[in-house]
C-alpha positions as CSV (number, residue, x, y, z in Angstrom):
1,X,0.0,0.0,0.0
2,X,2.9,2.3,0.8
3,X,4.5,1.6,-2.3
4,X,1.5,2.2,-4.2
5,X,1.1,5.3,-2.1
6,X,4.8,6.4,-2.8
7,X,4.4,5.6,-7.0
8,X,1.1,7.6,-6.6
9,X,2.8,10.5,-5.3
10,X,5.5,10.4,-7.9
11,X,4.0,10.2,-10.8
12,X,2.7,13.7,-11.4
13,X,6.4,15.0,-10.2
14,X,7.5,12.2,-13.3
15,X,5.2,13.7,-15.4
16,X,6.2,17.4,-15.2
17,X,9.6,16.4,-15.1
18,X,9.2,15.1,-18.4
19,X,6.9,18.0,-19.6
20,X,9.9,20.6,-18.8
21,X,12.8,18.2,-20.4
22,X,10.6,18.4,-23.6
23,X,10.0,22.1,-23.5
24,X,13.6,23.0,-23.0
25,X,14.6,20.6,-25.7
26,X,12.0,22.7,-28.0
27,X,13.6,25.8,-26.7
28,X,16.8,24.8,-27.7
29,X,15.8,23.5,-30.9
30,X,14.2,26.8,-31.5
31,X,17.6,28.9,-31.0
32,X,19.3,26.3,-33.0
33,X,17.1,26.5,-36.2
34,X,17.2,30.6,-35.9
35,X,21.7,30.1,-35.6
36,X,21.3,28.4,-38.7
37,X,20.2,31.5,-40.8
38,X,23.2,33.6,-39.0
39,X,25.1,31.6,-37.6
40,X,25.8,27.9,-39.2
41,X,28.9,27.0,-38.0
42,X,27.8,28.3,-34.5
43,X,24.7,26.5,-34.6
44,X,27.3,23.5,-35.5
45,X,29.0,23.4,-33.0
46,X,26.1,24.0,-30.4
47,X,24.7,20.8,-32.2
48,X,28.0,19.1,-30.9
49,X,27.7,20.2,-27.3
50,X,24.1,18.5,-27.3
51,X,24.9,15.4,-29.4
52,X,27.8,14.8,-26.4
53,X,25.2,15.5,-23.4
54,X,22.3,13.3,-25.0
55,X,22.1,11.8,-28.8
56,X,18.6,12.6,-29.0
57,X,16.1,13.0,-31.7
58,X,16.0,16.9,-31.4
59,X,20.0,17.0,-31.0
60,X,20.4,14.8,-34.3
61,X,18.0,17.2,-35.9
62,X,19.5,20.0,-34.8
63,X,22.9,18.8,-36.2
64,X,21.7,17.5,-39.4
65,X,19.8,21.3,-40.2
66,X,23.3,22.9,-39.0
67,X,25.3,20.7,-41.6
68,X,22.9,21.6,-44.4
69,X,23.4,25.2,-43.7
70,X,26.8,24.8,-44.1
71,X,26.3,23.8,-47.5
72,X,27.4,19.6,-46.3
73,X,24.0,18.7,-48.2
74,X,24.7,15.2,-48.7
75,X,26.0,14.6,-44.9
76,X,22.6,16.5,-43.9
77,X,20.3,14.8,-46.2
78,X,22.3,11.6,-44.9
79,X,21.3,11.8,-41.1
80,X,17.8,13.3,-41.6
81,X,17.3,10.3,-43.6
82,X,18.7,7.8,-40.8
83,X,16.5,9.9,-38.1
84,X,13.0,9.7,-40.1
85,X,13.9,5.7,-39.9
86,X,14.8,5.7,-36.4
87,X,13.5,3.8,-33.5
88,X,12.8,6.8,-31.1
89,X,9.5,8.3,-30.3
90,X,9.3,10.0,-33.6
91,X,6.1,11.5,-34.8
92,X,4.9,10.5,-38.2
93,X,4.7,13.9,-39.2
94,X,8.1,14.5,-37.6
95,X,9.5,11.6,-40.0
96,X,7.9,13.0,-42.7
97,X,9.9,16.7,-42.7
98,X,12.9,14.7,-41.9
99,X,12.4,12.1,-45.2
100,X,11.3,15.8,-47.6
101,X,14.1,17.6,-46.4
102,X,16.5,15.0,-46.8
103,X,14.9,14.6,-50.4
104,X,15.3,18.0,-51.5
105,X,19.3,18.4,-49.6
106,X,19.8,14.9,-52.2
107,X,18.6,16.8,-55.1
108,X,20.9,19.7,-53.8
109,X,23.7,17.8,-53.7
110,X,23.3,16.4,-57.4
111,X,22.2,12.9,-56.1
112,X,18.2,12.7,-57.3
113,X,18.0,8.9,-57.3
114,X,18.6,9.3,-53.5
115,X,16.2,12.0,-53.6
116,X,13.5,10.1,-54.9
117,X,14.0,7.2,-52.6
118,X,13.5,9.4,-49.6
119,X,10.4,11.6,-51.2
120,X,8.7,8.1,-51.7
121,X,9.2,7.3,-48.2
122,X,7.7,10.7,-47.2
123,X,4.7,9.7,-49.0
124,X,4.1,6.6,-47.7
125,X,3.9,8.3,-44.6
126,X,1.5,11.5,-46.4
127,X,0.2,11.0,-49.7
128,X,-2.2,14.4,-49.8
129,X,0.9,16.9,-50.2
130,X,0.8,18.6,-53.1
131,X,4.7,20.0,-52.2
132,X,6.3,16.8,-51.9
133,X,4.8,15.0,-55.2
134,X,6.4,18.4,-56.9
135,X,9.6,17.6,-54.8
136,X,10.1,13.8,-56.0
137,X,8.6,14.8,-59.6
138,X,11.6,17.8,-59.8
139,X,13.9,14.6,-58.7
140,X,12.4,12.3,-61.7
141,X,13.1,15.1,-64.0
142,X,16.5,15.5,-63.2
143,X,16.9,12.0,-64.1
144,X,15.0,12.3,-67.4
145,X,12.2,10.3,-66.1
146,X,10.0,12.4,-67.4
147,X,6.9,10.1,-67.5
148,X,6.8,9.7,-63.7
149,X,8.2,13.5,-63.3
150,X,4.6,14.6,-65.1
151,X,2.7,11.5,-63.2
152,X,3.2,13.4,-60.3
153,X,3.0,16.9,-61.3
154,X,-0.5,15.9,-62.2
155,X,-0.9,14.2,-58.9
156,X,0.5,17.8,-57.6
157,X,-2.0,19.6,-59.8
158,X,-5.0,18.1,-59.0
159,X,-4.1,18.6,-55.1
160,X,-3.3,22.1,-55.6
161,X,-4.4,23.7,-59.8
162,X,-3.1,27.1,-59.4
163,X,0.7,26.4,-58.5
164,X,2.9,28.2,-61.0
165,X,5.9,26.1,-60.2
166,X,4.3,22.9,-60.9
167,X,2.6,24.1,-64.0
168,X,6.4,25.2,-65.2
169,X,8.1,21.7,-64.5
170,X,5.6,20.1,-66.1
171,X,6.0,22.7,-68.9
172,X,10.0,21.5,-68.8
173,X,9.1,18.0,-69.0
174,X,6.4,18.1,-72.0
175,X,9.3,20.5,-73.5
176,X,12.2,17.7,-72.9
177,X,9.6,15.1,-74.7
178,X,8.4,17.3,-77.6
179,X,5.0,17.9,-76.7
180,X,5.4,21.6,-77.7
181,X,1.7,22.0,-77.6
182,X,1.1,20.6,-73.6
183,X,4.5,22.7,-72.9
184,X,3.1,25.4,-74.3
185,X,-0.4,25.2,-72.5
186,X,1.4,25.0,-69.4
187,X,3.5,27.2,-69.6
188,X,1.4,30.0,-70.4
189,X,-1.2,29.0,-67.5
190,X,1.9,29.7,-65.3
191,X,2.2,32.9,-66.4
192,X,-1.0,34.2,-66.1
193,X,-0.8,33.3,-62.0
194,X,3.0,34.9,-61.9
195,X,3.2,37.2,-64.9
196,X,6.4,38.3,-63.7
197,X,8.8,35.2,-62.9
198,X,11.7,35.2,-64.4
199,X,12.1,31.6,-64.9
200,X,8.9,31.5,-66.4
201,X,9.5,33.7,-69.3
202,X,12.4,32.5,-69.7
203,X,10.7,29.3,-70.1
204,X,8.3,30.7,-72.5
205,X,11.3,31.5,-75.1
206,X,12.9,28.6,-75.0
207,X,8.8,26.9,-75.9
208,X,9.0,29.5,-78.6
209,X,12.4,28.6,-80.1
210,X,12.0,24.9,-80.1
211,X,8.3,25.5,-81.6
212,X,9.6,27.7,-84.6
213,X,12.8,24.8,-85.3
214,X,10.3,22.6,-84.9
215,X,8.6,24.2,-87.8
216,X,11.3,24.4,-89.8
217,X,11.7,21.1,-90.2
C-alpha cells in the first residue's frame, strides 16, 4: 500500500519532469534553427555540445539542419534520412519533414536517385501533399524520367491547380519530350498566375524557339 502510495505521489512530479525536459529541448531546438540562418557554424557546434550530453532526436535534428546550412547537403540529407527511420518516439509527421528535407538536400547535392527514394518514403507516410509529389517529380526530371516526373506533377495539380511552379516543370518536361503544344499550355497558364517570374519567361522562349525549329523542319 505504501509503495502504491509512494508511485502515486511520484508520478505527477515524473510527469512534469518530463513536460519541462521536452519544452527546453523545443527551446533549444528553436535557438538552434534561428543560428542556422546567421550563424551555421555556430549552430554546428552548439549541435555538438548537445549530441555529447544526450544523442537525442532533437539533437540529431539539430545537427543535421546545421550541416545543411553549411552547405554539407549530402552529410545533412544523410542523417535526416537515418533519423525519419529511427526507433525513437518520432512522430509520423516528424518523419515525414525529416524524409522531404532529406529529399530536396539529395537533389541539392546532385544525387536525385537518392532523392527520390526518400520523397517516396515521405509519401508513404503523407500522400495528400501537393509540395512533396512536386519535390520527388523535380527529382524524376532531373533524371530524365519524365513520364513519372509529369505522373506526379499531375498528382500535384490536382491537389493544388493554381501552382505556378508545378505548372512550369511540367512545362520542362512536355518541352524535354516534344509535346510543344502541352509545354506550351502550361506554360502559359503559369504565367498568367506569376506574370512576372523570371524563370517563367524564360521558359516561355525557349517553348517558342523549339516550336519555330520545330517548324522548320
Amino acid at each position: 500500500m505504501f509503495i502504491s502510495l509512494l508511485v502515486s505521489g511520484m508520478l505527477p512530479i515524473t510527469q512534469t519532469a518530463t513536460i519541462d525536459i521536452a519544452r527546453a529541448e523545443q527551446v533549444r531546438l528553436e535557438s538552434c534553427l534561428e543560428k542556422t540562418e546567421t550563424a551555421p557554424e555556430e549552430a554546428y557546434e552548439d549541435s555538438l555540445a548537445w549530441l555529447s550530453s544526450g544523442n537525442r532526436p532533437k539533437a540529431r535534428y539539430c545537427n543535421s539542419v546545421s550541416l545543411l546550412a553549411l552547405g554539407r547537403m549530402a552529410e545533412g540529407a544523410a542523417r535526416l534520412e537515418a533519423l525519419a527511420t529511427a526507433p525513437d518516439a518520432i512522430s509520423a509527421e516528424d518523419r515525414t519533414t525529416y524524409l522531404v528535407q532529406a529529399g530536396n538536400a539529395w537533389l541539392a547535392a546532385n544525387y536525385p536517385q537518392a532523392a527520390i527514394v526518400a520523397l517516396t518514403d515521405a509519401l508513404k507516410l503523407e500522400r495528400d501533399d501537393p509540395e512533396i509529389y512536386k519535390d520527388r517529380a523535380a527529382a524524376y526530371l532531373a533524371t530524365e524520367r519524365w513520364i513519372e516526373g509529369v505522373d506526379d506533377l499531375n498528382t500535384a495539380l490536382e491537389k493544388a491547380p493554381a501552382d505556378a511552379e508545378a505548372l512550369s516543370l511540367r512545362a520542362r518536361a512536355h518541352l524535354a519530350t516534344k509535346n510543344y503544344h502541352a509545354a506550351k499550355t502550361d506554360m502559359e497558364t503559369a504565367l498568367s498566375y506569376e506574370p512576372e517570374n523570371i524563370e517563367i519567361l524564360v521558359l516561355r522562349g525557349q517553348i517558342r524557339e523549339a516550336i519555330r525549329l520545330s517548324e522548320l523542319n
